[in-house]
RODO-2510 file (C-alpha; in nm, 4 decimals, decimal comma):
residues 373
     n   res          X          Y          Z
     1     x    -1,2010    -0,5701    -0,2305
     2     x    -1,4978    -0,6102    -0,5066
     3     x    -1,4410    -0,5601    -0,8879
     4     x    -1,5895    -0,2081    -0,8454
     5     x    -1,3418    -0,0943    -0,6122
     6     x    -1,0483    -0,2189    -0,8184
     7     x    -1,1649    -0,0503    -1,1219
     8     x    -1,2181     0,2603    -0,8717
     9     x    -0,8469     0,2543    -0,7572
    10     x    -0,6943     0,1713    -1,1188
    11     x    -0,8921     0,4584    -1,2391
    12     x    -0,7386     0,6709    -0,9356
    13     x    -0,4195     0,5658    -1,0067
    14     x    -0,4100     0,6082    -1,3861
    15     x    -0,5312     0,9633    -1,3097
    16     x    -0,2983     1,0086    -1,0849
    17     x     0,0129     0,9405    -1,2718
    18     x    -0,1405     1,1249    -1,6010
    19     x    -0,1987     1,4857    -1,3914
    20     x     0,2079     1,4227    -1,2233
    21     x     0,2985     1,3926    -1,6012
    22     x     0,1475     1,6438    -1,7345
    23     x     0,2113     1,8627    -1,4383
    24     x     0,6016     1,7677    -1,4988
    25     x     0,5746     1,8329    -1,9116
    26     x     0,3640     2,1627    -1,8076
    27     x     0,6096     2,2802    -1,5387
    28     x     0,9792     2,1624    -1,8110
    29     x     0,7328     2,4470    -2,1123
    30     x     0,7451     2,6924    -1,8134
    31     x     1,1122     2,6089    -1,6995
    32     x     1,2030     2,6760    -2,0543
    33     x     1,0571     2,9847    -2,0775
    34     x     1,1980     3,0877    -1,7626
    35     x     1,5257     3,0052    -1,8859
    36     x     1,4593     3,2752    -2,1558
    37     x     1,3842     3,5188    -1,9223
    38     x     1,6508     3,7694    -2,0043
    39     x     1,4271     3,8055    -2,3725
    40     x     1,0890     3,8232    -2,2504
    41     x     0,9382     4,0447    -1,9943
    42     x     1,0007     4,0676    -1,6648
    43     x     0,5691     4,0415    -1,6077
    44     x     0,6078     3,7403    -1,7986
    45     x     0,8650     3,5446    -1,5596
    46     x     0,5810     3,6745    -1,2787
    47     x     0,2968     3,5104    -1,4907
    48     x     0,5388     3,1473    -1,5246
    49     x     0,6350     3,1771    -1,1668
    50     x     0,2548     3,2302    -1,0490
    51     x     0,1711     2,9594    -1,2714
    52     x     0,4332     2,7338    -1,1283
    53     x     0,2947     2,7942    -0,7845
    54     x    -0,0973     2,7409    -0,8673
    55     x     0,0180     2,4214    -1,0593
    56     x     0,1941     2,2770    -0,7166
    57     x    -0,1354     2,4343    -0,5031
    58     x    -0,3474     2,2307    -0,7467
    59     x    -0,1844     1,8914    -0,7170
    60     x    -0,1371     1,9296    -0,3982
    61     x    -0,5427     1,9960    -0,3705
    62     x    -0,6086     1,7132    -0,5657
    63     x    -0,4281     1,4267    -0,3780
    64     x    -0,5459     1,5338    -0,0529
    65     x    -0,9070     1,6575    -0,1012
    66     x    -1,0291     1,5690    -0,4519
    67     x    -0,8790     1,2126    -0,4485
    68     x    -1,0282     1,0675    -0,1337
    69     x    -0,9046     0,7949     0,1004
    70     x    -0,7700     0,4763     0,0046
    71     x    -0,8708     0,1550     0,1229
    72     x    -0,5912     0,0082     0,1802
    73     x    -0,4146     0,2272     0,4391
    74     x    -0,5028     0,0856     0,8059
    75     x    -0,4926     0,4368     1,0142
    76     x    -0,2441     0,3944     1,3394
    77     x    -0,1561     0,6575     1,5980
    78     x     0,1986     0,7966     1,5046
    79     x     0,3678     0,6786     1,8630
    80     x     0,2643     0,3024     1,7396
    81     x     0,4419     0,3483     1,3897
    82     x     0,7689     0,1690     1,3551
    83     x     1,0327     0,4372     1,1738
    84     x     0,9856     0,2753     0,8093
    85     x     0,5895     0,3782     0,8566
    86     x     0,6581     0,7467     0,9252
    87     x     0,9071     0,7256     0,5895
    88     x     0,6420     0,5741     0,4200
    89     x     0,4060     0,8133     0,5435
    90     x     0,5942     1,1180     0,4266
    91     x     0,5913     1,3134     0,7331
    92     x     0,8862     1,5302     0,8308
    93     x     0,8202     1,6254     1,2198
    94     x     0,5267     1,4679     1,2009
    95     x     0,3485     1,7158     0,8821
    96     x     0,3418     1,5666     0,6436
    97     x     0,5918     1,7270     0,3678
    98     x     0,2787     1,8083     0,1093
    99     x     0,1492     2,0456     0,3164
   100     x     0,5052     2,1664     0,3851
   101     x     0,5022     2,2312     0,0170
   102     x     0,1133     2,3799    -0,0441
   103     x     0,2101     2,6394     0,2334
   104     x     0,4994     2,6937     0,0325
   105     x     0,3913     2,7154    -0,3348
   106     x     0,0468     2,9696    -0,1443
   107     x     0,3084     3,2054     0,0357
   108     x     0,5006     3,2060    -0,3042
   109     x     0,2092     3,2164    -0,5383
   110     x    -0,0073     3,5192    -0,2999
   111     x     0,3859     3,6902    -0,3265
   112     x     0,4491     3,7012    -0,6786
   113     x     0,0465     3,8028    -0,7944
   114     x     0,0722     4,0664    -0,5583
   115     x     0,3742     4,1872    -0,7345
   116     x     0,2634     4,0975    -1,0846
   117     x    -0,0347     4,3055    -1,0451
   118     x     0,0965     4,6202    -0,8160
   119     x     0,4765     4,6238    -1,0353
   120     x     0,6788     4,6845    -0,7287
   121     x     0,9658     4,5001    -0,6803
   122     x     1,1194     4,4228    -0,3270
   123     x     1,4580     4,2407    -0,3172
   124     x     1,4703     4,1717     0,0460
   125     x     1,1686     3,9492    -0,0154
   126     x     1,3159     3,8232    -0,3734
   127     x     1,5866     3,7012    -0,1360
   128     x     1,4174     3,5922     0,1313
   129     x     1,1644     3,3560    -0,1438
   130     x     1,5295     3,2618    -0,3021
   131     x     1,6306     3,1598     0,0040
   132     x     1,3118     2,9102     0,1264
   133     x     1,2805     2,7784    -0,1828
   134     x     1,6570     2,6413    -0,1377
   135     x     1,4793     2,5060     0,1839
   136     x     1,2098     2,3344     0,0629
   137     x     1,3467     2,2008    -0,2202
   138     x     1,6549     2,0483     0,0041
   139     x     1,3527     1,8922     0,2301
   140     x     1,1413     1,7016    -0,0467
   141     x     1,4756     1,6053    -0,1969
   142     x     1,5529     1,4635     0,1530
   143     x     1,2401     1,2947     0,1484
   144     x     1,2189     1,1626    -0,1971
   145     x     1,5638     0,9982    -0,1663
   146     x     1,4196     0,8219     0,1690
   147     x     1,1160     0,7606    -0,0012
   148     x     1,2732     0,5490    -0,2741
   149     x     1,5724     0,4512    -0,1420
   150     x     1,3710     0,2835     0,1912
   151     x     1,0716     0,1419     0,0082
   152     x     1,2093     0,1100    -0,3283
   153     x     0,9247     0,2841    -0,4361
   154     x     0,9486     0,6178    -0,6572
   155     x     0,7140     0,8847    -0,5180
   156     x     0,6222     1,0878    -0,8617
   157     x     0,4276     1,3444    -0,6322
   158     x     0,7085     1,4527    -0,4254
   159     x     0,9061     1,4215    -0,7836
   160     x     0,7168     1,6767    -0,9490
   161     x     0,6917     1,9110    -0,6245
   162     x     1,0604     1,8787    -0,6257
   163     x     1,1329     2,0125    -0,9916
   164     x     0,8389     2,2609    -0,9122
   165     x     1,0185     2,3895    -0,6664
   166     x     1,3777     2,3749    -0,8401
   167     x     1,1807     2,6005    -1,1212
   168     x     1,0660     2,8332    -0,9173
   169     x     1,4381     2,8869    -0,7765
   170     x     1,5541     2,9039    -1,0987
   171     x     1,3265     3,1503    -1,2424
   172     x     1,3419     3,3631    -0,9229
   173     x     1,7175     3,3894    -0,9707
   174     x     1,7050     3,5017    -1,3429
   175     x     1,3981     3,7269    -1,2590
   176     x     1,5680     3,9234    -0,9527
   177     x     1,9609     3,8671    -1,0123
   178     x     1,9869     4,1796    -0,7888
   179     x     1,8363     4,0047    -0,5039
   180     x     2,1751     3,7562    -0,4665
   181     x     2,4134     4,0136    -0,5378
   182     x     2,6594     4,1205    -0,2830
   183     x     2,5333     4,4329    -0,1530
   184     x     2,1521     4,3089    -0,0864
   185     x     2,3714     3,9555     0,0579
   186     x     2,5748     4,2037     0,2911
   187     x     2,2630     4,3939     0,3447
   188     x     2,0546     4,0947     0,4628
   189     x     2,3980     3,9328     0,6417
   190     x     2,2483     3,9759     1,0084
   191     x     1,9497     3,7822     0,9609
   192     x     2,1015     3,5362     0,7187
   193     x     2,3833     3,4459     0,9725
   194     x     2,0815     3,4056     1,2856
   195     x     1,8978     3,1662     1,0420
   196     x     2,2903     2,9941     0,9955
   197     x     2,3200     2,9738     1,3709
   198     x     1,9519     2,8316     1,4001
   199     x     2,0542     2,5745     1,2151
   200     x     2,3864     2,4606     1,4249
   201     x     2,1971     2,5159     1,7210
   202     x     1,9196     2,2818     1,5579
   203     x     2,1644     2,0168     1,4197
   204     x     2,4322     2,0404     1,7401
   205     x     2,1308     2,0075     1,9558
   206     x     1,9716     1,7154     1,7663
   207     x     2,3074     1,5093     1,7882
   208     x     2,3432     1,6026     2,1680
   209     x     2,0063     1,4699     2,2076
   210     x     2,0232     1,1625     1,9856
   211     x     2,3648     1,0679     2,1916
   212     x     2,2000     1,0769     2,5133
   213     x     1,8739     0,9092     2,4023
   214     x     2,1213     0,6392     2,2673
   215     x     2,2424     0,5755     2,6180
   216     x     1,9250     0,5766     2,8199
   217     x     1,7537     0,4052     2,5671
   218     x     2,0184     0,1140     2,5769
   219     x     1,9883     0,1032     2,9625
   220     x     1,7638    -0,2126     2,9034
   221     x     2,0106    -0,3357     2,6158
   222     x     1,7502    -0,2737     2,3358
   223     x     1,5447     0,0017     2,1627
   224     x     1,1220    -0,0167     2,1616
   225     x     0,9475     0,0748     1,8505
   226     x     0,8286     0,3577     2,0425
   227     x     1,1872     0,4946     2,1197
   228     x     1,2766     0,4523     1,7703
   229     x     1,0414     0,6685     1,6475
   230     x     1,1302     0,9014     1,8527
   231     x     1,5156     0,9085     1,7900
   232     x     1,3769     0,8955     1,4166
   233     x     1,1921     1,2909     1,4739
   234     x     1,5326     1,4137     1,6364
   235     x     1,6926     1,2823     1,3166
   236     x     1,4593     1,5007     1,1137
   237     x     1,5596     1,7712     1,3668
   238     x     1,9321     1,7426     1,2586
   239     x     1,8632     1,7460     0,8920
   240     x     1,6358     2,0585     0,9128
   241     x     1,9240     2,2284     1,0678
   242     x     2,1610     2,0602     0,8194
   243     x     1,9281     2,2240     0,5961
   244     x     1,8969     2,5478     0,7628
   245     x     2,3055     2,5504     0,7784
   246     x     2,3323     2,5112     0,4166
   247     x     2,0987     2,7451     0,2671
   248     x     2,2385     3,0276     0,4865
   249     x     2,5714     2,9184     0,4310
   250     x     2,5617     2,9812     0,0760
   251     x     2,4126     3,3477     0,1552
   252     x     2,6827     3,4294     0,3733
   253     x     2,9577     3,2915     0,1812
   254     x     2,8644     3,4822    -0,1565
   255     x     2,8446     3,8100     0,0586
   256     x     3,2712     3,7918     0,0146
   257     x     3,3444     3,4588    -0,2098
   258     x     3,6983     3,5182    -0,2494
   259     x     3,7571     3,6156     0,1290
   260     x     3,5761     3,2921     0,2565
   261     x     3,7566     3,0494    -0,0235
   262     x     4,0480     3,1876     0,1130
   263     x     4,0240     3,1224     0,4651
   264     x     4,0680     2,8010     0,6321
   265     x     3,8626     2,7822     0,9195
   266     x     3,6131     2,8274     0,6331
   267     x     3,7347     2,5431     0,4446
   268     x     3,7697     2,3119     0,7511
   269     x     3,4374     2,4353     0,8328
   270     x     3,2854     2,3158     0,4849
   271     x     3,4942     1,9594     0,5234
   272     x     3,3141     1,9135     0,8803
   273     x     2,9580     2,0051     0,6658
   274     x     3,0235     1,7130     0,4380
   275     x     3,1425     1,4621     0,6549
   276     x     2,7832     1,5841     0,8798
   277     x     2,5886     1,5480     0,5493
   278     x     2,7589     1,2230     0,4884
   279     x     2,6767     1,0531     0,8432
   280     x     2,3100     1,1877     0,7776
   281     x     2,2421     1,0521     0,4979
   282     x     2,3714     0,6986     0,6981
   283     x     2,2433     0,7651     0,9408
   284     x     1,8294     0,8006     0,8103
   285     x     1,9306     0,5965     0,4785
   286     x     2,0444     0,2864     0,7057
   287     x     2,0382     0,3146     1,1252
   288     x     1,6989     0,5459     1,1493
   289     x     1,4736     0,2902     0,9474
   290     x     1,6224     0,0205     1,1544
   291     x     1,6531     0,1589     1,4728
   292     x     1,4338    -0,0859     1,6488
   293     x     1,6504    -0,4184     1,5841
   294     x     1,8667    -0,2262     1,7530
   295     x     1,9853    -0,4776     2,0910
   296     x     2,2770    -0,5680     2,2763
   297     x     2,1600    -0,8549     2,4361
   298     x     2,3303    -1,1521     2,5075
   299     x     2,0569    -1,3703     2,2834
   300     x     2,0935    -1,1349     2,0107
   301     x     2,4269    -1,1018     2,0026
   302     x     2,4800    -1,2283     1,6307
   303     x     2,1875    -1,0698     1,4924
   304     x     2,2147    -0,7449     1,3267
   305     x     2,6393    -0,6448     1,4475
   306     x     2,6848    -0,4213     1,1195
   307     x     2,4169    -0,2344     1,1925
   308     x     2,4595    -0,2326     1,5780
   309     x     2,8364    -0,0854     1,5047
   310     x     2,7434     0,1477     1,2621
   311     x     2,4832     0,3209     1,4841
   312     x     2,7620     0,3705     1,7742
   313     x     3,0349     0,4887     1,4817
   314     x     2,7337     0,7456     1,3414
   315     x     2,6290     0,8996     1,6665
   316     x     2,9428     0,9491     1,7679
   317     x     3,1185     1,1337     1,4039
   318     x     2,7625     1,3063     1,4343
   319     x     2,8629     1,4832     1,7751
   320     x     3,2137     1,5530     1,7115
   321     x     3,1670     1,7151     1,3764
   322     x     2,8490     1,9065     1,4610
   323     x     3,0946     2,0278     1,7849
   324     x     3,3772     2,0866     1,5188
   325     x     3,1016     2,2870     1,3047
   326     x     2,9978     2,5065     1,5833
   327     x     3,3332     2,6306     1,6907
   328     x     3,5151     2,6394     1,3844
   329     x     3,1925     2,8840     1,3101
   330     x     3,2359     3,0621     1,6246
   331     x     3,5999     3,0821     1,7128
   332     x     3,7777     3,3152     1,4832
   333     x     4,0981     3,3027     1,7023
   334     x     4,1219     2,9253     1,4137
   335     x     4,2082     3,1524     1,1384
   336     x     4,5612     3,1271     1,2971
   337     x     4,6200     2,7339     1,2145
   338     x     4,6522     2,6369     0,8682
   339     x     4,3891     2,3862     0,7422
   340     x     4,6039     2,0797     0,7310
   341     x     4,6438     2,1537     1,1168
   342     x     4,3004     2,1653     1,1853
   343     x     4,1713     1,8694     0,9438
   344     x     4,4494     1,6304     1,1211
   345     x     4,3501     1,7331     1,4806
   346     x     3,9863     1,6737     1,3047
   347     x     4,0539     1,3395     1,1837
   348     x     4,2354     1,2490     1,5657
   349     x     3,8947     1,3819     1,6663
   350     x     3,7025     1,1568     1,4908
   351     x     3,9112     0,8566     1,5161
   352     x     3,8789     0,9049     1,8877
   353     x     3,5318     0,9063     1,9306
   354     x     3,4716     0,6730     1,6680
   355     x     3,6988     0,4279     1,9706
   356     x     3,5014     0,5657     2,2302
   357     x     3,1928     0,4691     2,0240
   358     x     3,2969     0,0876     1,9962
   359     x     3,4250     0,0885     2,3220
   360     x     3,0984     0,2559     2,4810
   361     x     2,9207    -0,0469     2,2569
   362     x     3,1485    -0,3485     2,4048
   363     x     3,0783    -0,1596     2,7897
   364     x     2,7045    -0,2152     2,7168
   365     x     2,7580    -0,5816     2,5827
   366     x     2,9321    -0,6385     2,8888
   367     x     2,6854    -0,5284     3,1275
   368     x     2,4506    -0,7402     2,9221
   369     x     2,6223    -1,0484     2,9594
   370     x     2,6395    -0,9714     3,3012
   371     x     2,2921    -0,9035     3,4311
   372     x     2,1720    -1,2324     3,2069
   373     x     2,3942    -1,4792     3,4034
***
């Protein structure tokens, strides 16, 4: 790389990490304005959250199109990528999460001029805007915590989509407080509780798969860069529907708050989503990145155990409380039992297929030890 290059990439960069700073200062003005909503205007909370929108299209614009390629990225295909270079890459089912987020801030942006300039008001879209922009900004959260906790390296981009995107929510909510309130919740409950069951049948069916990719993965006692990868997408599967699970959750929940607080299977229900969010974040934080070292045999028997263990202990607390999730969702005969009852047959649950796990992990050694000798 010559001296005019450098200069050319300092220059990039310094421009770079002025426009995310003045984006962020520009978008906290706008946030505090938005926070004032209930004394200004309600065409004036449409103006900030246009404004918000055009200022995420714009950045988004810029580091794709405007800024051009950069020199030191060698391009690969995505099947050759090891799991840390899809992280690094910032794709999330392999799009990449900025244009995740230009779609997002365009559909939002196109929404809110039409209403700024034709005054009508429609809460089932208010809710349904409320409601993906609780998506999106759970995805480049999820993405900006892998981004620096995996390469230590703090993404002010995704940053500044992120609090774009938190704004937005937040100025959405003061603008149309009627869209969240119980009636339009219990209006909307049909298609909030299909998008709830899209996301079990997303995260139940991304642990199901994971498991058994685990298995005949390890039929040669190790895991290929290429497999990893893989098993790293199906992870992305399970926290979409994580995701998905979430937002909706929230919708249907404040449709009768002191009902669902009230019930157990609910509360069980909500213990199972943590310990699920928990594993995830374990599970792409630590095993997903590191999927690949991943071997049982006999050679590399003392190499990598901790995370070897942990991957058997994740999968299987990710298929037992994604199972637990789905029928404590779907049963309502579980209303019956108390919650003490059903966490303690949970935690039998888990301890059992946490010893199935280790013992499905010694089984494999085994074989391995076998087949070298």
């Amino acid at each position: 790389m010559n001296e005019l290059e450098k200069n050319q990439k300092l220059f990039h960069k310094v421009i770079r990490r002025s426009a995310d700073l003045i984006a962020i200062a520009l978008v906290l003005v706008s946030f505090v304005f938005a926070l004032r909503g209930f004394f200004i205007p309600s065409h004036m909370m449409l103006i900030i959250i246009v404004f918000l929108a055009l200022t995420g299209i714009v950045l988004t614009i810029y580091k794709n199109y405007l800024r051009g390629p950069r020199g030191d990225v060698e391009p690969a295909e995505p099947a050759e990528h090891r799991p840390i270079e899809h992280i690094k890459s910032m794709l999330f089912l392999e799009i990449p999460i900025e244009f995740i987020a230009m779609g997002y801030f365009v559909l939002i942006g196109l929404l809110y001029t039409i209403f700024l300039l034709t005054g009508a008001v429609v809460p089932q879209l208010d809710l349904a805007a409320i409601l993906l922009s609780g998506l999106i900004a759970f995805l480049l959260l999820f993405k900006w915590i892998m981004s620096l906790g995996i390469t230590m390296k703090y993404n002010w981009r995704m940053f500044t989509f992120f609090i774009i995107t938190l704004c937005i929510t937040t100025a959405l909510l003061i603008l149309r407080p009627d869209a969240i309130s119980t009636g339009m919740l219990q209006e909307a409950f049909r298609y909030t509780f299909t998008a709830h069951l899209l996301g079990l049948v997303l995260g139940l069916g991304g642990a199901i798969i994971m498991d058994l990719m685990i298995f005949h993965f390890l039929g040669n006692f190790s895991i290929s860069n290429r497999e990893a990868v893989i098993m790293h997408l199906v992870s992305q599967m399970i926290i979409l529907g994580l995701a998905i699970l979430i937002v909706s959750g929230f919708a249907l929940m404040y449709t009768d708050l002191d009902s669902y607080l009230s019930n157990p299977r609910f509360l069980m229900k909500m213990t199972a989503v943590g310990v699920v969010t928990i594993n995830g974040i374990v599970l792409n934080l630590y095993v997903a990145p590191k999927m690949e070292l991943i071997s049982l045999r006999k050679e590399d028997r003392n190499k990598n155990q901790t995370l070897v263990t942990v991957s058997f202990i994740v999968g299987a607390v990710s298929a037992v409380s994604w199972f637990s999730v789905f029928f404590l969702a779907t049963i309502h005969v579980l209303e019956s039992f108390t919650y003490f009852t059903m966490l303690l047959i949970y935690i039998i649950l888990l301890m059992s297929a946490v010893g199935g796990g280790l013992f499905t992990k010694w089984n494999f050694e085994r074989k391995a030890v076998e087949e070298s000798e």
